[in-house]
N, C-alpha and C positions, 0 to 999 in steps of 0.2 A: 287083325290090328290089335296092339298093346293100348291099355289104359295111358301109358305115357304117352300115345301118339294122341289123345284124345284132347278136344280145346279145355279149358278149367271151365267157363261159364256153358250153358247147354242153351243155344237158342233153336227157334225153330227150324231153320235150315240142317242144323246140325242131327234133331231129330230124324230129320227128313232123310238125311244123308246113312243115317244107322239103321232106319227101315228100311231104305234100298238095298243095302250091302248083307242085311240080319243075316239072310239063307245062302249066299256065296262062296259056292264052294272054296274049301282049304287046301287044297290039292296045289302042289309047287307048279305046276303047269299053269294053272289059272293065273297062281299071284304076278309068275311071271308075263300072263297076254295082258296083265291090268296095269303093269309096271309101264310094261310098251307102250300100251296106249296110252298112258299118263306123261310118257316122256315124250311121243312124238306129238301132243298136243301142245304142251309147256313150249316144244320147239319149234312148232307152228307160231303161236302167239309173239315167241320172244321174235325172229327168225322177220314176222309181218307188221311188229311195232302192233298188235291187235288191243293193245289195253291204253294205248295215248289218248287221251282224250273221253275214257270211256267209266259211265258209271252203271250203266244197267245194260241187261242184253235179252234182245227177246229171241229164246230159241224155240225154233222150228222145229214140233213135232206131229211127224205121221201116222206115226204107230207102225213102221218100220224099223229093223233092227238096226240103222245105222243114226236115225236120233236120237233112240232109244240109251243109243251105246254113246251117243255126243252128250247127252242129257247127267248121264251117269257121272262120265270122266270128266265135267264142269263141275260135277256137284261134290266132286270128289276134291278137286284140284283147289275150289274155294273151301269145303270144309279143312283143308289143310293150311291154309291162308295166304293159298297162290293165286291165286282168282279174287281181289278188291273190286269186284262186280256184282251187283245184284242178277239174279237171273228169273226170269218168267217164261214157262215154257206155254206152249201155244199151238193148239191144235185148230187149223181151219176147214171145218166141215161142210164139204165144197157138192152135197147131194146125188153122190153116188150112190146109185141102186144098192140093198141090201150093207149098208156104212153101219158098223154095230157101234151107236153111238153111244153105249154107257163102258165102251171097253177102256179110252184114255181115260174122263173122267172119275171113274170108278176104282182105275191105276193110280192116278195123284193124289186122288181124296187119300183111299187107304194110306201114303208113305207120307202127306201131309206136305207136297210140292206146290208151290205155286203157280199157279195156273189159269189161263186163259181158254175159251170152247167159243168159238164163234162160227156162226151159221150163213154158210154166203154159197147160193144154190150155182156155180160158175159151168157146174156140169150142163144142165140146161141151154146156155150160152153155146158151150162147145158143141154139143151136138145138134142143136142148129145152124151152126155157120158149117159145119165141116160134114162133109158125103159120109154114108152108110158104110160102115168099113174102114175110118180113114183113123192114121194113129190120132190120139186126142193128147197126147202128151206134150207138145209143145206149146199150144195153145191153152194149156190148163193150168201148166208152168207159168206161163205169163203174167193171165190173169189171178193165181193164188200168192205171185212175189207181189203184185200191185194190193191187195188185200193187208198183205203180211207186214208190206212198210208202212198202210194207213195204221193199222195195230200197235205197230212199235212208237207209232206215233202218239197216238194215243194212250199209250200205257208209260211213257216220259221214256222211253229206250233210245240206246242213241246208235244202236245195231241189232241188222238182222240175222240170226248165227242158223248155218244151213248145215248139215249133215253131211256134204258130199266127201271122198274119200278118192286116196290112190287114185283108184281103175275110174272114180270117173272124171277125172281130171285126164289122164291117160287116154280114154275113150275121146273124150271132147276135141283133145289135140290133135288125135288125128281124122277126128270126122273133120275138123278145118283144114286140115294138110290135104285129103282126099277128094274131098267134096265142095271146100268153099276155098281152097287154093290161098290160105294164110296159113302164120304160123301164130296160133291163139291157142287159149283154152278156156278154161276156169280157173280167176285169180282166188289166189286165199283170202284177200281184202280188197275188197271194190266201192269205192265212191258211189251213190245213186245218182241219177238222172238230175235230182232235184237238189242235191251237192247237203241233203242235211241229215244221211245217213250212210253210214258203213254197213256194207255184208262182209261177213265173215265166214270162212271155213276151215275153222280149226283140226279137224279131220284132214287137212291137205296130205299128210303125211303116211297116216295109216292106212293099212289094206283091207282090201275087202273082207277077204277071208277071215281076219284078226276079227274084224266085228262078229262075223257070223256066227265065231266059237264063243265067245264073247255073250253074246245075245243068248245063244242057247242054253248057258251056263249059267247067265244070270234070270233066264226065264221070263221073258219080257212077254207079255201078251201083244203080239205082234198082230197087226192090221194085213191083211195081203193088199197088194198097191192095185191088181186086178180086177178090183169092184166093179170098174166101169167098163170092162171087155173089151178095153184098150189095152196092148203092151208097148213096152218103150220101139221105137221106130227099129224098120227092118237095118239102119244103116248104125246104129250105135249096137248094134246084137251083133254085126258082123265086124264092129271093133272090139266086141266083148272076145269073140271067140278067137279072133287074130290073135288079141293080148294072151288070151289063157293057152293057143297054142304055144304062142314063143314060147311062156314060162316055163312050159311042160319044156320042151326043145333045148331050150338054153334060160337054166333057175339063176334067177335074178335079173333078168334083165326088166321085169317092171322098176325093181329098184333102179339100175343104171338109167332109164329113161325118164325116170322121175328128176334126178340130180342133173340130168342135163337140161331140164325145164329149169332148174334153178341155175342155169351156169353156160347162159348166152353169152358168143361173142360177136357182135354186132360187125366188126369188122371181116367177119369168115362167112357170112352172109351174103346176102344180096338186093338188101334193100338200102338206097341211098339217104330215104328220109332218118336213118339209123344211125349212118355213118358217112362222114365226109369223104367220098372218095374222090370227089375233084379237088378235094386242098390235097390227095397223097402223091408225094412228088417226091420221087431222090434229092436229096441234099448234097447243093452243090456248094464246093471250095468258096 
């Protein structure tokens, strides 16, 4: 980045944003994965209306490479003065065996991020209601989104911003198509239950992969999500691998399934609460 690209006044977000990026590789391949990711977030945003209404955002982070990577291109997009949002990232320490708990802390302190660390033991919870063996991943899901909007509550936020990406938007869709016999997913912006928060997932657009070179590149001190000797459900692994079949078989088609999420026609369908099909009638003389 040019001194010209730089703001004239220096505040602390902006510091924040020059210690993240200091050691980021120069390499034309990189500038170009960060371009990407910076455009298809901007086009997430624009695309979902995500900034009406909004003055602060609590984003969600795991210590996985794809907050990691959401955390980054927010902080990027406002140090450029595309993002008129305050942002506080927010890690919920939910008492997983062996959680190296001075790894995010110890990451925001150093870049001078602001930040949130709260302790809420949910693991406990889950492995007593659920059998020896059973995935803990939905039920943990749950209860860490019900934590995460008391937080944002609490911290005056008026969204919750989630890291999810591409493939799992893709995955979601057809776990509902297969398994629960709708046609859903994960929206980019969703209303809460209690109607006085937004979640957001500005990542809707990007791929998986893009983060992962992404993350590695920028060196993130990543958390494995594994801590608790739960993996994600045998039924979203067997959409994982369908997906990365097709792509291998036929490249591009995550993208083509992605745009046809954006580009329903209710009436090519078959659902009537969507579409009038008792008002369709040939028109007569």
């Amino acid at each position: 980045m040019s001194d010209a690209e730089t703001l004239d006044e220096t505040t602390p977000e902006d510091s924040a944003f020059r210690a993240l990026f200091a050691d980021a590789p120069s390499s034309v391949s990189f500038q170009r994965l960060r371009k990407r990711l910076l455009r298809q977030v901007r086009q997430a945003i624009s695309d979902f209306a995500m900034l009406e209404g909004q003055k602060r955002w609590l984003v969600a982070l795991s210590g996985g490479k794809d907050s990691y990577g959401l955390l980054a291109v927010l902080m990027e997009l406002k140090w450029r003065g595309l993002l008129p949002v305050e942002l506080v990232a927010c890690n919920l320490d939910q008492g997983q065996p062996n959680f190296p708990k001075h790894v995010l802390p110890d990451y925001l302190e150093s870049l001078g991020i602001r930040y949130r660390i709260e302790y809420k033991d949910t693991y406990s919870i889950v492995t007593d209601k659920l059998a020896p063996g059973s995935t803990y991943c939905s039920l943990c899901s749950r209860l860490r989104r019900g934590h995460l909007y008391r937080i944002a509550r609490e911290e005056g936020c008026d969204a919750l911003v989630l890291g999810h990406h591409r493939e799992d938007i893709l995955e979601t869709f057809f776990m509902n198509l297969f398994h629960g016999g709708r046609l859903a997913t994960m929206p980019a912006k969703l209303l809460n239950d209690d109607g006085d928060l937004t979640l957001l997932r500005p990542l809707a657009y990007a791929a998986e992969d893009d983060l992962a070179r992404f993350a590695e590149a920028m060196r993130f001190p990543i958390i494995p999500c594994d801590l608790c000797g739960s993996q994600d459900g045998l039924e979203r692994n067997a959409m994982k691998k369908m997906l990365a079949d097709m792509e291998t078989r036929m490249p591009g088609r995550k993208e083509v399934m992605l745009r046809a999420l954006c580009n329903a026609n209710p009436s090519h369908l078959l659902d009537p609460k969507l579409f009038d099909f008792a008002g369709l009638r040939p028109q007569t003389d």
